[in-house]
C-alpha positions in Angstrom: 0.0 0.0 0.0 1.0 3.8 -1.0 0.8 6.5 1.2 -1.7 7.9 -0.8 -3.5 4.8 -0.8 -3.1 4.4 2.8 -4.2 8.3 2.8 -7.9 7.6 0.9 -8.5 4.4 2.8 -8.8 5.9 6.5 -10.8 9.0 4.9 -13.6 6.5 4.0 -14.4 5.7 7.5 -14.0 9.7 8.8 -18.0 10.0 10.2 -18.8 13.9 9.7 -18.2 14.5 13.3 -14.4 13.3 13.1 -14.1 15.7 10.5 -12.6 18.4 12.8 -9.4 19.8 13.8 -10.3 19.7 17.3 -10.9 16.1 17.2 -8.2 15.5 15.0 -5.2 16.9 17.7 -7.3 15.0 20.5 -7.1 11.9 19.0 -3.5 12.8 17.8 -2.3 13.3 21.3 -4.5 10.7 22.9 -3.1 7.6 20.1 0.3 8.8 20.9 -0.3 8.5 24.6 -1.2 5.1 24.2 1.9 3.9 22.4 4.0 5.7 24.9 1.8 4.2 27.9 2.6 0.8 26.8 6.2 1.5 26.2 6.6 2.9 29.8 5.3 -0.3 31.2 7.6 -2.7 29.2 10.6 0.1 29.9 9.5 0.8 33.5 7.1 -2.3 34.6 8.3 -5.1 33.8 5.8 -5.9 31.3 6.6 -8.2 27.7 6.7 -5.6 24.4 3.1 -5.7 23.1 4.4 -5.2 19.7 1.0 -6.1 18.3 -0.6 -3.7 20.5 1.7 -0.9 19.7 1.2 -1.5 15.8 -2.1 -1.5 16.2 -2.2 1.7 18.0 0.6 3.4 15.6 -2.1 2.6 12.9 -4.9 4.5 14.9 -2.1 7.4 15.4 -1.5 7.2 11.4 -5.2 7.5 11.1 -5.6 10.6 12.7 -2.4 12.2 11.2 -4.3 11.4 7.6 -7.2 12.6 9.2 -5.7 15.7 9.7 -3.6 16.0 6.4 -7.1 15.8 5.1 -8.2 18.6 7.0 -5.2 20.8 6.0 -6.1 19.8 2.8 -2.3 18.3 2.1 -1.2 14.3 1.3 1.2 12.7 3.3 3.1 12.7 0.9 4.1 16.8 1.0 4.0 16.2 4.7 6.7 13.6 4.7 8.5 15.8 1.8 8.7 18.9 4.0 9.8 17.2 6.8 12.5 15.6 4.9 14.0 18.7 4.2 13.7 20.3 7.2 15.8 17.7 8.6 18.2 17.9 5.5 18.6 21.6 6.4 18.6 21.1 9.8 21.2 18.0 9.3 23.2 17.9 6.6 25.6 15.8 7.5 23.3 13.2 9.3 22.3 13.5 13.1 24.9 14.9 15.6 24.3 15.2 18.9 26.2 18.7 19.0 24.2 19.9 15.9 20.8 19.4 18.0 22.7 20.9 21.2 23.5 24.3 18.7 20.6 24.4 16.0 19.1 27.5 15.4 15.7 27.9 17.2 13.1 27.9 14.8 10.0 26.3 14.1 9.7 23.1 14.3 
């Protein structure tokens, strides 16, 4: 599966109240909760690594980032293409730890 596939799939089951920005970050922030809950109590717990759980829930996370790519009216395609160069520009020469200690502050 594309990205773009991927993309036009999860918009057929948006219901017209998903279709918000609002719900959009929520869901953002609440998905990516539940990864890192689960990581914290494999890291912290002593608990096995639900690695079918924390697909699963990385697929609802990608949902709501499509979600609200939708929204924005941009593919996630662009979005990973921007990001790419941001971290080109903000990287050239790969990560270094002193390059994130010193990198200009500016978004993002």
């Amino acid at each position: 599966m594309t990205i773009e596939q991927y993309q036009q799939a999860a918009a057929r089951t948006a219901t017209g109240k998903c279709r918000d920005l609002a719900n959009a970050g929520l869901g953002l922030t609440g998905e990516a909760g539940e990864v890192a809950d689960l990581l914290k109590k494999h890291l912290f717990q002593g608990h096995d690594l639900p690695r079918e759980r924390i697909i699963e829930e990385l697929g609802d996370l990608m949902w709501y980032v499509a979600l609200t790519a939708n929204l924005l009216g941009v593919s996630l395609g662009e979005i990973m293409r921007v990001n790419v160069d941001k971290l080109w520009q903000r990287y050239p020469e790969g990560f270094r730890p002193e390059d994130s200690i010193h990198r200009r502050q500016n978004h993002g």
